[in-house]
FIGUKE-580515 format. One record per atom (N, C-alpha, C, CB): atom name; residue number from 1; x, y, z; residue in one letter. Coordinates in steps of 0.02 Angstrom, whole numbers. Glycine has a CB too. Example, Ala and Ser with C-alpha at 12.3 -4.5 7.8 and 13.67 -1.06 7.14 Angstrom:
BEGIN
+-------+-----+--------+--------+--------+---------+
| atomo | num |     px |     py |     pz | residuo |
+-------+-----+--------+--------+--------+---------+
|     N |   1 |    660 |   -284 |    390 |       a |
|    CA |   1 |    615 |   -225 |    390 |       a |
|     C |   1 |    660 |   -165 |    390 |       a |
|    CB |   1 |    565 |   -224 |    452 |       a |
|     N |   2 |    642 |   -112 |    354 |       s |
|    CA |   2 |    684 |    -53 |    357 |       s |
|     C |   2 |    645 |      2 |    394 |       s |
|    CB |   2 |    704 |    -30 |    286 |       s |
+-------+-----+--------+--------+--------+---------+
END
This chain:
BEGIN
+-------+-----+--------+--------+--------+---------+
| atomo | num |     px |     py |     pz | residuo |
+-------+-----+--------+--------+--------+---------+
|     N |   1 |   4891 |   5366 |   5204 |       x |
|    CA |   1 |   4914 |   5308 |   5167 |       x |
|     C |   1 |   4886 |   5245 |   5200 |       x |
|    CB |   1 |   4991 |   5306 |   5163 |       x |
|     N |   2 |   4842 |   5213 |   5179 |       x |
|    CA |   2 |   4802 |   5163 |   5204 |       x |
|     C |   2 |   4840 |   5094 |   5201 |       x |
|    CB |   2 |   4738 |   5163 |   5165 |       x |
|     N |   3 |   4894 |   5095 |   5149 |       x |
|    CA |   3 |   4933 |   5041 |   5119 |       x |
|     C |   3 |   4982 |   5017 |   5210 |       x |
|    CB |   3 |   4994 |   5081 |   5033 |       x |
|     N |   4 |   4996 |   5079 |   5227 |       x |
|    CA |   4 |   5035 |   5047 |   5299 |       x |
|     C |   4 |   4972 |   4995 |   5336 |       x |
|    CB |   4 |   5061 |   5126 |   5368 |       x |
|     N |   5 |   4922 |   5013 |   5334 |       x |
|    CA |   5 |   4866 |   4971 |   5382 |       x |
|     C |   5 |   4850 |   4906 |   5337 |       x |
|    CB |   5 |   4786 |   5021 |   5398 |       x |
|     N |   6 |   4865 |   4914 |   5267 |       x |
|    CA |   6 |   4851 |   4840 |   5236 |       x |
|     C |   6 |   4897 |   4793 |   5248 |       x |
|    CB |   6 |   4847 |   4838 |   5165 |       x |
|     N |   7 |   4953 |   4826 |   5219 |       x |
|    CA |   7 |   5033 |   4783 |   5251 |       x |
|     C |   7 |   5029 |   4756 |   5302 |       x |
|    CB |   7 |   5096 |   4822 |   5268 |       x |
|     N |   8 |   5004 |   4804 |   5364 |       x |
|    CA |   8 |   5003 |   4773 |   5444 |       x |
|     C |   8 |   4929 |   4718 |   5446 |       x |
|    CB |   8 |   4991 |   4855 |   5515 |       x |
|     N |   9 |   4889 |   4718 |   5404 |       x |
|    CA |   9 |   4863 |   4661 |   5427 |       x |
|     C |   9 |   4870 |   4619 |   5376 |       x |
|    CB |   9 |   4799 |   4665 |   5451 |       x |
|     N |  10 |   4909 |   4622 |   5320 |       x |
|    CA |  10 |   4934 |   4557 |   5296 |       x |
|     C |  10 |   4978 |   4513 |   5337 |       x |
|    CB |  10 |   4967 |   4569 |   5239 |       x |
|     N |  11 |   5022 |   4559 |   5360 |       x |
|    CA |  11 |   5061 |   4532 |   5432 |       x |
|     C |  11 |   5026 |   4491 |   5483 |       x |
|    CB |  11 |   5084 |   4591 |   5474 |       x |
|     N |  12 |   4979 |   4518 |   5515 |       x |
|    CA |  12 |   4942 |   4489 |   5572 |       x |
|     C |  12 |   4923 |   4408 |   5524 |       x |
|    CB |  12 |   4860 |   4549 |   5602 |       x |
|     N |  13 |   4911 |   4435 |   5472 |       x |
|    CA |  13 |   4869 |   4356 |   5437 |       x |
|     C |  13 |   4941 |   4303 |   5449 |       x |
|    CB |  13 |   4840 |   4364 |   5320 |       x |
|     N |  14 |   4993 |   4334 |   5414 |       x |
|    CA |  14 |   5051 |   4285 |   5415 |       x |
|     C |  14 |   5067 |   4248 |   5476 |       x |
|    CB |  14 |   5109 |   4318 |   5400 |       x |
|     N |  15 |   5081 |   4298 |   5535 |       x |
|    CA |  15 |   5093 |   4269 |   5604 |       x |
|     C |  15 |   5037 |   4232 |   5611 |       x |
|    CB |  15 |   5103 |   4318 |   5664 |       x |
|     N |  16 |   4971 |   4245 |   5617 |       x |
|    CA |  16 |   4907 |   4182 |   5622 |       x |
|     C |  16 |   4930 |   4118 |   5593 |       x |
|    CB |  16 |   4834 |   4201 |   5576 |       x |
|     N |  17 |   4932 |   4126 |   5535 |       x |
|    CA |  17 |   4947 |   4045 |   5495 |       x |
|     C |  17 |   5021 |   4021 |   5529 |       x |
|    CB |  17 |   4959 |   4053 |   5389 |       x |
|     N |  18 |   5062 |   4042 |   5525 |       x |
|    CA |  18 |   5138 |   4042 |   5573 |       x |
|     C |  18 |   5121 |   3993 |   5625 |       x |
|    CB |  18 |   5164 |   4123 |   5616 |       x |
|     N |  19 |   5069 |   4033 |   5677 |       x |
|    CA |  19 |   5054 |   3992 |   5771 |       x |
|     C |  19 |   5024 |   3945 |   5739 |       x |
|    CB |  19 |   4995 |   4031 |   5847 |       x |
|     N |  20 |   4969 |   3937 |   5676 |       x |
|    CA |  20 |   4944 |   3892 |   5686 |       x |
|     C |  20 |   4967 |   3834 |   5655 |       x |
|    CB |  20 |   4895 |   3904 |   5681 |       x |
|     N |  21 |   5010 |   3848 |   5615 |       x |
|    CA |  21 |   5038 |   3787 |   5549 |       x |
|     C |  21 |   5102 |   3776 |   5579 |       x |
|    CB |  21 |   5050 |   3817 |   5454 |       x |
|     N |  22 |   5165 |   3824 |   5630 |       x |
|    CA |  22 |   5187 |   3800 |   5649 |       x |
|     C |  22 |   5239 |   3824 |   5602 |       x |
|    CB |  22 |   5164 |   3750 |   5666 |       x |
|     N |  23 |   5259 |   3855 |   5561 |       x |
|    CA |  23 |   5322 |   3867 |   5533 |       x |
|     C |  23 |   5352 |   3916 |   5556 |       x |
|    CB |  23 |   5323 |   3875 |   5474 |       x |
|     N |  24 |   5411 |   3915 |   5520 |       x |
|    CA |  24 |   5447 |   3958 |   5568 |       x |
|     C |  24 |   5480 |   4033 |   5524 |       x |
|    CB |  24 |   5514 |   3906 |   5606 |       x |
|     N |  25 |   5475 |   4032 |   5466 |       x |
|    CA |  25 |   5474 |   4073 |   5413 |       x |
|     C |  25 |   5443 |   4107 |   5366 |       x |
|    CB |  25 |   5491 |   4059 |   5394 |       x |
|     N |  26 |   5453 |   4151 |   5304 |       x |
|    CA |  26 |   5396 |   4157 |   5275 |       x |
|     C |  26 |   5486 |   4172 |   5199 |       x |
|    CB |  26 |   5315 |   4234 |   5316 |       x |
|     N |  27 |   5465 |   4125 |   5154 |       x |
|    CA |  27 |   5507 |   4158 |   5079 |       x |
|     C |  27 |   5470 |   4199 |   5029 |       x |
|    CB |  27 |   5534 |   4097 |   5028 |       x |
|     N |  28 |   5431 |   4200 |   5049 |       x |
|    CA |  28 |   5364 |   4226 |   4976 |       x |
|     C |  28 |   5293 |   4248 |   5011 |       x |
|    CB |  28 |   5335 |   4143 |   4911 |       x |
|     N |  29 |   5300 |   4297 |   4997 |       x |
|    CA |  29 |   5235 |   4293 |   4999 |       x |
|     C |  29 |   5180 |   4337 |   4940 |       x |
|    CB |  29 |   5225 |   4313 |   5068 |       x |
|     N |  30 |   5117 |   4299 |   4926 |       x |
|    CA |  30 |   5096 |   4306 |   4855 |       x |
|     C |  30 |   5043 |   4350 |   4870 |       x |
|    CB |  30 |   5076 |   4238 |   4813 |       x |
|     N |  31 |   5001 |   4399 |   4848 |       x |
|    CA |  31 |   4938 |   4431 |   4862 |       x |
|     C |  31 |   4908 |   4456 |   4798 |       x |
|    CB |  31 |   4946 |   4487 |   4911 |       x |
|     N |  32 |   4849 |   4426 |   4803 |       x |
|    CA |  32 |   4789 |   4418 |   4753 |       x |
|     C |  32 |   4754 |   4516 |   4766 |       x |
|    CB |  32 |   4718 |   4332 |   4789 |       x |
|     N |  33 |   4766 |   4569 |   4721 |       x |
|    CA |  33 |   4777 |   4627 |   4721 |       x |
|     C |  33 |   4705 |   4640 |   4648 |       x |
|    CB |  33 |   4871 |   4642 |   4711 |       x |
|     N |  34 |   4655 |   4668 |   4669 |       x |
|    CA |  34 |   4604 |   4685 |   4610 |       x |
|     C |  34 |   4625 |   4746 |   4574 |       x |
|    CB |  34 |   4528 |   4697 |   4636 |       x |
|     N |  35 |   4623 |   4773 |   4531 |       x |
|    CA |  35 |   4637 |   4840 |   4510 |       x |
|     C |  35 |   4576 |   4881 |   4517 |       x |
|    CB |  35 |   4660 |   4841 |   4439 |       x |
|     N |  36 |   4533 |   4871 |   4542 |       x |
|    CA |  36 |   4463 |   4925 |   4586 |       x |
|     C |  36 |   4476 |   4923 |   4634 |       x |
|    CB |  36 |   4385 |   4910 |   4591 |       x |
|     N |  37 |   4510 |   4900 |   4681 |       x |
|    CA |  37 |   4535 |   4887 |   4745 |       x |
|     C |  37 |   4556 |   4965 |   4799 |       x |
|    CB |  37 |   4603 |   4838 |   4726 |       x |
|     N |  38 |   4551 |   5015 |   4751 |       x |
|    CA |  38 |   4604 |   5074 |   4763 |       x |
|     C |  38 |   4678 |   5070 |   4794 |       x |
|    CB |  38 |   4573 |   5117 |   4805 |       x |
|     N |  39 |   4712 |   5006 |   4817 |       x |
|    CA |  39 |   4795 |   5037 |   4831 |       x |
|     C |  39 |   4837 |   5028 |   4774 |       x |
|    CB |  39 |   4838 |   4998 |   4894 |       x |
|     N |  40 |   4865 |   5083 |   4810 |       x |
|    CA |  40 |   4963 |   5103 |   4775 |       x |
|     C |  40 |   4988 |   5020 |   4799 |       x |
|    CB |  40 |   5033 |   5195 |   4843 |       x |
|     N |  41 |   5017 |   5013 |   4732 |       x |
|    CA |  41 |   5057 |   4948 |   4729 |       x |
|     C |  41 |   5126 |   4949 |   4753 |       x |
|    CB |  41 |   5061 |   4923 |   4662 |       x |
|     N |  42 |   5150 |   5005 |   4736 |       x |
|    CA |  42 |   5228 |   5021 |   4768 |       x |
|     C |  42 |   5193 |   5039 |   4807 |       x |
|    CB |  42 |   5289 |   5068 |   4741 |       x |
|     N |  43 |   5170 |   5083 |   4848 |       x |
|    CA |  43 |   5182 |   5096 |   4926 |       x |
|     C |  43 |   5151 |   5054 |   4960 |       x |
|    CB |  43 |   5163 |   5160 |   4953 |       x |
|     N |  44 |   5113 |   4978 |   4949 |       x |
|    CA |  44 |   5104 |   4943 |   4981 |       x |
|     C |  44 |   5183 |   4892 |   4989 |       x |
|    CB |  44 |   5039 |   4921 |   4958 |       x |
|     N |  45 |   5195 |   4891 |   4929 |       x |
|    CA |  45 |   5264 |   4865 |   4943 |       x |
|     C |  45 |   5311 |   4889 |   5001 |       x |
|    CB |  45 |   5300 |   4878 |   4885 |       x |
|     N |  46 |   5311 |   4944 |   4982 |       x |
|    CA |  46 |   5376 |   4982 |   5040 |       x |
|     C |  46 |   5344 |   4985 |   5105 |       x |
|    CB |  46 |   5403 |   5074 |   5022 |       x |
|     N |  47 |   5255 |   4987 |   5112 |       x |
|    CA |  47 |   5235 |   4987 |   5198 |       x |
|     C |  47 |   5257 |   4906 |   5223 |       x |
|    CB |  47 |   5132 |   5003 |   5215 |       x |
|     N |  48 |   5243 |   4849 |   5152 |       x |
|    CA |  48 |   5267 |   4768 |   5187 |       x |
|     C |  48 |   5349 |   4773 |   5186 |       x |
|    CB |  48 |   5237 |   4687 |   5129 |       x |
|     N |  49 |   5395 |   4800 |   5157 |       x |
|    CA |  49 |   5438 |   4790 |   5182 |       x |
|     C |  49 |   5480 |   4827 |   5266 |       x |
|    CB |  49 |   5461 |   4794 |   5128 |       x |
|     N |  50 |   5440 |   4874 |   5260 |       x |
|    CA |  50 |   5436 |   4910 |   5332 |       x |
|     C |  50 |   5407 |   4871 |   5404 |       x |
|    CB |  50 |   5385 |   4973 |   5320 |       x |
|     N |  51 |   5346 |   4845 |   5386 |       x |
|    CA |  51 |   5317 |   4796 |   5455 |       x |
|     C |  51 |   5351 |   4758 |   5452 |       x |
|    CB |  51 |   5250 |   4762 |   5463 |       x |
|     N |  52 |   5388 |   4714 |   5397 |       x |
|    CA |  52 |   5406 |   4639 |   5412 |       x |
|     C |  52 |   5465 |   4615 |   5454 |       x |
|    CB |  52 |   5416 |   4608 |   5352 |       x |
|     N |  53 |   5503 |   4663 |   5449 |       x |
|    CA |  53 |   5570 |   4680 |   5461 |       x |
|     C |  53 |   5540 |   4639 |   5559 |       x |
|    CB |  53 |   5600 |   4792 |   5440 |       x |
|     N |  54 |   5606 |   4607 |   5552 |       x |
|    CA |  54 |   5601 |   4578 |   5625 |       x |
|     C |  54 |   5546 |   4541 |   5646 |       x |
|    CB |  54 |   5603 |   4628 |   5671 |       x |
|     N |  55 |   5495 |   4508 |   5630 |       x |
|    CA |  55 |   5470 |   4453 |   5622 |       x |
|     C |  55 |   5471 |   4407 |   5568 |       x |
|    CB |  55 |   5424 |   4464 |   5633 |       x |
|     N |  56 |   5411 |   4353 |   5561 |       x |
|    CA |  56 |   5426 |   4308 |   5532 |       x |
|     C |  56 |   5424 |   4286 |   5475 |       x |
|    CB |  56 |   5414 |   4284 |   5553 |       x |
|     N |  57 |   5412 |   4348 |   5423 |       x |
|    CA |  57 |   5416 |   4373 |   5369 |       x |
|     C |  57 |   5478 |   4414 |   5341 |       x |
|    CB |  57 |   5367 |   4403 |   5371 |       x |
|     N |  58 |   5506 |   4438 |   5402 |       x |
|    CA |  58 |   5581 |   4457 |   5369 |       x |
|     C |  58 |   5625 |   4432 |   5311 |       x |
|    CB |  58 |   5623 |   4447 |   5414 |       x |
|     N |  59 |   5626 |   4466 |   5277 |       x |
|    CA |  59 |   5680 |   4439 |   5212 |       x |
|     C |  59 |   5639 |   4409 |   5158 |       x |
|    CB |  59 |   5737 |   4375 |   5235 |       x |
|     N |  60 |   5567 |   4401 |   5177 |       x |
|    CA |  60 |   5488 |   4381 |   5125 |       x |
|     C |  60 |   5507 |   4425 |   5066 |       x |
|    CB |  60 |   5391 |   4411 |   5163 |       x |
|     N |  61 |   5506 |   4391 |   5006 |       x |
|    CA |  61 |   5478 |   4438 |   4924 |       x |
|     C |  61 |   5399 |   4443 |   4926 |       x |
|    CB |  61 |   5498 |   4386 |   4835 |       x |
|     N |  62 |   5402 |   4471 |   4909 |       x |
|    CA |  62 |   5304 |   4507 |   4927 |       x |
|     C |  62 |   5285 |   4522 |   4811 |       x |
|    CB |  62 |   5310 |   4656 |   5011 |       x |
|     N |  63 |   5259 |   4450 |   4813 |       x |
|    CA |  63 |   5237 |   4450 |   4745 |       x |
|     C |  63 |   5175 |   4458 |   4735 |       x |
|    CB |  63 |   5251 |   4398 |   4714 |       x |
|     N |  64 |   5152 |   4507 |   4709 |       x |
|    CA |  64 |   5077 |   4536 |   4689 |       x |
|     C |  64 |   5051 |   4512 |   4627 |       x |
|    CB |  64 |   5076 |   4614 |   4681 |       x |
|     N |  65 |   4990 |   4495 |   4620 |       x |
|    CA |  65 |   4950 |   4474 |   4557 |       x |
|     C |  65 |   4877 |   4501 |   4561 |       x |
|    CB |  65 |   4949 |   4390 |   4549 |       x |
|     N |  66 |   4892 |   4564 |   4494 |       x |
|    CA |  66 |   4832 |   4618 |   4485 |       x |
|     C |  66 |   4786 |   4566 |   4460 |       x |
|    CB |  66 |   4845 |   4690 |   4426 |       x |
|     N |  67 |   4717 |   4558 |   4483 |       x |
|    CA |  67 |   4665 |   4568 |   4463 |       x |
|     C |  67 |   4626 |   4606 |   4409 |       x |
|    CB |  67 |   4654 |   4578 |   4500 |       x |
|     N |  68 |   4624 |   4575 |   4359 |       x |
|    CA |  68 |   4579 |   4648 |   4316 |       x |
|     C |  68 |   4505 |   4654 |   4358 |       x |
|    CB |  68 |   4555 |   4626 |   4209 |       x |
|     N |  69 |   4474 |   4706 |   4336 |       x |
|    CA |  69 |   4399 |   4716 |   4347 |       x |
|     C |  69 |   4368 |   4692 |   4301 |       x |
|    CB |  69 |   4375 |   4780 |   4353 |       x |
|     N |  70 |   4299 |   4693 |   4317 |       x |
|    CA |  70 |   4250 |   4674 |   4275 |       x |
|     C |  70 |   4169 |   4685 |   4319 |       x |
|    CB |  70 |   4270 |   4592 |   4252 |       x |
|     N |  71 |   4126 |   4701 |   4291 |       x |
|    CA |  71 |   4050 |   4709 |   4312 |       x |
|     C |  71 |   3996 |   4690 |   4257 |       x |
|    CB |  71 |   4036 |   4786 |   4332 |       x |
|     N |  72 |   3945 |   4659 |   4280 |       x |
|    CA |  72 |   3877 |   4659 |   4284 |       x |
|     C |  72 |   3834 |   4708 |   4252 |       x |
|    CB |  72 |   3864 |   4659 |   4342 |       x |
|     N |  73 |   3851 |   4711 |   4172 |       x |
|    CA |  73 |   3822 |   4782 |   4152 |       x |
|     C |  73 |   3713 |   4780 |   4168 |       x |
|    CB |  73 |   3852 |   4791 |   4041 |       x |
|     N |  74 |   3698 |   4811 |   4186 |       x |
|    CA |  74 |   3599 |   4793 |   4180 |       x |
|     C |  74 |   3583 |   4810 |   4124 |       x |
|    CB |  74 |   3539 |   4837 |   4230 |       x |
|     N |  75 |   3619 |   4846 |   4091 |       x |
|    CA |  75 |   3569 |   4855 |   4024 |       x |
|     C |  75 |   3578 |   4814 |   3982 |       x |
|    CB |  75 |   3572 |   4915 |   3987 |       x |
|     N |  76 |   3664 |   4778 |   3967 |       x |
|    CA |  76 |   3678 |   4732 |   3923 |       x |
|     C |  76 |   3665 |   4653 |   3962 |       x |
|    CB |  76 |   3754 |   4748 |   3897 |       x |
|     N |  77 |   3650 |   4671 |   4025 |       x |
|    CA |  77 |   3644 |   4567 |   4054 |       x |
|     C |  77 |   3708 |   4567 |   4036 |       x |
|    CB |  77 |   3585 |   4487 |   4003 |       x |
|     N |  78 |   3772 |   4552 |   4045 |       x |
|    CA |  78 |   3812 |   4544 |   4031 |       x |
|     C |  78 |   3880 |   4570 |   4071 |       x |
|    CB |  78 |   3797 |   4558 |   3982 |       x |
|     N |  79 |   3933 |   4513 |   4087 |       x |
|    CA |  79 |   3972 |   4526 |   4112 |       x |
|     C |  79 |   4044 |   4562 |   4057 |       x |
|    CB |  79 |   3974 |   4468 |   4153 |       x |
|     N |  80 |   4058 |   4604 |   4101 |       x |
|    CA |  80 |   4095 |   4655 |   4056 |       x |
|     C |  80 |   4171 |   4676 |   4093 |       x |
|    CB |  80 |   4041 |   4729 |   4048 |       x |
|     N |  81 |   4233 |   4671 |   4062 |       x |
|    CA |  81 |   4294 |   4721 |   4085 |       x |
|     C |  81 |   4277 |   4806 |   4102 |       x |
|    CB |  81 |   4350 |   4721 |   4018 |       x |
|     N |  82 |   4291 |   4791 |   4164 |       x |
|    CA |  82 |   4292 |   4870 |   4183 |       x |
|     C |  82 |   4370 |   4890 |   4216 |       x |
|    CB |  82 |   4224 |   4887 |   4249 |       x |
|     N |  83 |   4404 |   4935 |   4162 |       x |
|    CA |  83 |   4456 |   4982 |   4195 |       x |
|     C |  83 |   4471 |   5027 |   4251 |       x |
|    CB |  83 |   4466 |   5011 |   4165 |       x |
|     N |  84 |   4406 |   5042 |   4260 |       x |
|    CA |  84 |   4411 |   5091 |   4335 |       x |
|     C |  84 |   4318 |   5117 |   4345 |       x |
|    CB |  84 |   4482 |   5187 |   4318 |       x |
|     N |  85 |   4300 |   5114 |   4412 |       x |
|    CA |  85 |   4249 |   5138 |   4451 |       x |
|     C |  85 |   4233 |   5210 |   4409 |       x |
|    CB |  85 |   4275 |   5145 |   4534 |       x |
|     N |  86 |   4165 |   5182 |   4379 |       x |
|    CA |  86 |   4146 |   5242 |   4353 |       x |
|     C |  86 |   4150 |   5253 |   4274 |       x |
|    CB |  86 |   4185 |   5290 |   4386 |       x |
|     N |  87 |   4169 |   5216 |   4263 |       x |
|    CA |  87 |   4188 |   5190 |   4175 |       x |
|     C |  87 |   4118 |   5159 |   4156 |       x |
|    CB |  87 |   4264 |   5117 |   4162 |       x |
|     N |  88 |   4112 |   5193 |   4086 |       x |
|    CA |  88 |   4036 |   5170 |   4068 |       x |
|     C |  88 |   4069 |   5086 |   4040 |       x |
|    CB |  88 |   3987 |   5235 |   3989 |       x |
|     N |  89 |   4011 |   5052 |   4017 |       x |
|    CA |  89 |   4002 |   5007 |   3980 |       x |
|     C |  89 |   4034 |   5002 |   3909 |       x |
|    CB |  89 |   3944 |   5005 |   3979 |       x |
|     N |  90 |   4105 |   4951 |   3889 |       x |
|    CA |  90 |   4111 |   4945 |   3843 |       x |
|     C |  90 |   4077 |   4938 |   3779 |       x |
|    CB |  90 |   4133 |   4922 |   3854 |       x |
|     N |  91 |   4015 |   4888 |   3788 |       x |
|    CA |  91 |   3999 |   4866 |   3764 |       x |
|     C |  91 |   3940 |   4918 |   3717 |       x |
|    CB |  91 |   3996 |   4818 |   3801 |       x |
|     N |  92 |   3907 |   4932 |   3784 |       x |
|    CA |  92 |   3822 |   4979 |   3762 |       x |
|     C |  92 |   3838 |   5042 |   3780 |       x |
|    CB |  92 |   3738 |   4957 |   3813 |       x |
|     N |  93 |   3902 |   5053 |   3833 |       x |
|    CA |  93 |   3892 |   5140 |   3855 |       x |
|     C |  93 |   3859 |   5177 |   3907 |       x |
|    CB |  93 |   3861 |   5171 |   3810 |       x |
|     N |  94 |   3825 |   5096 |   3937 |       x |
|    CA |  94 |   3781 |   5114 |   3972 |       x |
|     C |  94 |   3838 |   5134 |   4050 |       x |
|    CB |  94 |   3718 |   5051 |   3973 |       x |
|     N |  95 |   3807 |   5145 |   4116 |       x |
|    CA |  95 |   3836 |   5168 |   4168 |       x |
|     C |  95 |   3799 |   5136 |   4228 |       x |
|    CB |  95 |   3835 |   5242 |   4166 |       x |
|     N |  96 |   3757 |   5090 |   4215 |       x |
|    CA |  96 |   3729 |   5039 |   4268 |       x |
|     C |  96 |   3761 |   4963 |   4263 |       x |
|    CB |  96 |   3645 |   5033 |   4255 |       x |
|     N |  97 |   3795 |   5008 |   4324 |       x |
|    CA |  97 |   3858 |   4931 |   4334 |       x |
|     C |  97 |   3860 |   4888 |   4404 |       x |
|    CB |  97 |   3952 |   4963 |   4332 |       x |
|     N |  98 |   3871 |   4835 |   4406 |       x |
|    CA |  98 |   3883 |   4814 |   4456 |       x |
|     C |  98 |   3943 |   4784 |   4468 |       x |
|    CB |  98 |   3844 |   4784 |   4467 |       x |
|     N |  99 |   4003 |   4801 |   4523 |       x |
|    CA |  99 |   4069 |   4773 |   4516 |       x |
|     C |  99 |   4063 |   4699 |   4532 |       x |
|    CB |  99 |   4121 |   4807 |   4563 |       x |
|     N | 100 |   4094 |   4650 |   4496 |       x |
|    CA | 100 |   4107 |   4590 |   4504 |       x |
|     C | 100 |   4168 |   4542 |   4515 |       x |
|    CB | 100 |   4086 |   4578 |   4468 |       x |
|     N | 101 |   4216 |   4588 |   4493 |       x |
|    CA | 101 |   4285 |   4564 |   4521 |       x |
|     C | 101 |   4334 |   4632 |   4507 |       x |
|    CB | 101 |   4316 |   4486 |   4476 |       x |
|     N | 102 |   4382 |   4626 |   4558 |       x |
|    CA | 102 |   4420 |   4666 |   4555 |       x |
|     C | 102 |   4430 |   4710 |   4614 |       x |
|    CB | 102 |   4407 |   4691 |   4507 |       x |
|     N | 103 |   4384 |   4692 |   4648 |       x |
|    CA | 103 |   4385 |   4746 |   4714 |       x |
|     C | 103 |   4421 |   4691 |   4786 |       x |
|    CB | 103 |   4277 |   4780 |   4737 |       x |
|     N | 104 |   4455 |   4636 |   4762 |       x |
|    CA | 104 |   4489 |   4580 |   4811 |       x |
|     C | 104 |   4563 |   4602 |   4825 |       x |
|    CB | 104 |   4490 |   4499 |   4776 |       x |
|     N | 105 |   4564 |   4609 |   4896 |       x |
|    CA | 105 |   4649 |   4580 |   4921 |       x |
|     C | 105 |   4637 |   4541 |   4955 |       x |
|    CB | 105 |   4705 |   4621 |   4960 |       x |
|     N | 106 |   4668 |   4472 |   4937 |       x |
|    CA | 106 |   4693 |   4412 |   4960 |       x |
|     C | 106 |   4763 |   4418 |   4980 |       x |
|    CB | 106 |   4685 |   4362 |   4912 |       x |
|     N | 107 |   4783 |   4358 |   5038 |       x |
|    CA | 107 |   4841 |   4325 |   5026 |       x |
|     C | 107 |   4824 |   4245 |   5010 |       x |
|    CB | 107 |   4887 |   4336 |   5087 |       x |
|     N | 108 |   4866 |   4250 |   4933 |       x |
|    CA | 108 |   4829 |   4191 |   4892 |       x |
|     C | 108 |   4895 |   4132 |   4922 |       x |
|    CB | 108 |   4821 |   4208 |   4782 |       x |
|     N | 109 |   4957 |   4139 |   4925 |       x |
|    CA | 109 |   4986 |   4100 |   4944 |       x |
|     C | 109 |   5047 |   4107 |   4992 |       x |
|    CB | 109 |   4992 |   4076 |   4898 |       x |
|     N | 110 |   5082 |   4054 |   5045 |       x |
|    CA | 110 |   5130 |   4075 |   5056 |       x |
|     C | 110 |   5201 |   4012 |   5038 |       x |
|    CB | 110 |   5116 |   4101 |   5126 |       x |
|     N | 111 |   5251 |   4042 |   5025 |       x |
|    CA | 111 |   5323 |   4007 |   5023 |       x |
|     C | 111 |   5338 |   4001 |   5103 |       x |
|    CB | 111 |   5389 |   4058 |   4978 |       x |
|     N | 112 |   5333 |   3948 |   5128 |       x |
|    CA | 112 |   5374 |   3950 |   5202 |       x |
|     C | 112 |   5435 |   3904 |   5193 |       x |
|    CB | 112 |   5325 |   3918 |   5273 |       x |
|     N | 113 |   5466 |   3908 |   5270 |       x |
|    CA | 113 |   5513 |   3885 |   5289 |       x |
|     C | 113 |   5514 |   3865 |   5349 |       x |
|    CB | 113 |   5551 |   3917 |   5278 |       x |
+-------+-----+--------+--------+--------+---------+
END
């Protein structure tokens, strides 16, 4: 489950901004999540509520915002919705793709305190 090692370095990111901004809390926290990305959305949930516990994220809502995909079809020139790695081309059918969004985890924002 790779989702415990994402959680833990969404964490490390939080405490970074924390020493350096100086707050002393965390109420929210938001993460920019692609749907090519490959993680489990619930079990990334349940690994962040597991690390947070007792630092400075404790008691954080952990709000996710999917990303759709999309790629770079070559045969159509054309940027295209893609549902999942490996999905031909809506458009032409074709299967020469290039991913262009969707493969991002961010932490896009935080609620402090």
């Amino acid at each position: 489950m790779h989702e415990m090692s994402l959680a833990e370095s969404v964490l490390g990111a939080i405490e970074e901004a924390a020493r350096a901004q100086g707050f002393g809390g965390v109420k929210t926290v938001r993460l920019e999540i692609g749907r090519l990305a490959a993680v489990e959305l619930d079990a990334l949930r349940f690994a962040f509520d597991v690390v947070k516990r007792g630092g400075v994220a404790d008691g954080a809502r952990l709000d996710i915002v999917e990303v759709p995909g999309a790629a770079w079809c070559m045969r159509c020139c054309e940027v295209v919705p893609l549902s999942a790695r490996g999905d031909a081309c809506p458009r032409c059918g074709g299967f020469q793709m290039q991913v262009s969004a969707g493969e991002e985890l961010r932490v896009k924002e935080l609620e402090v305190v």
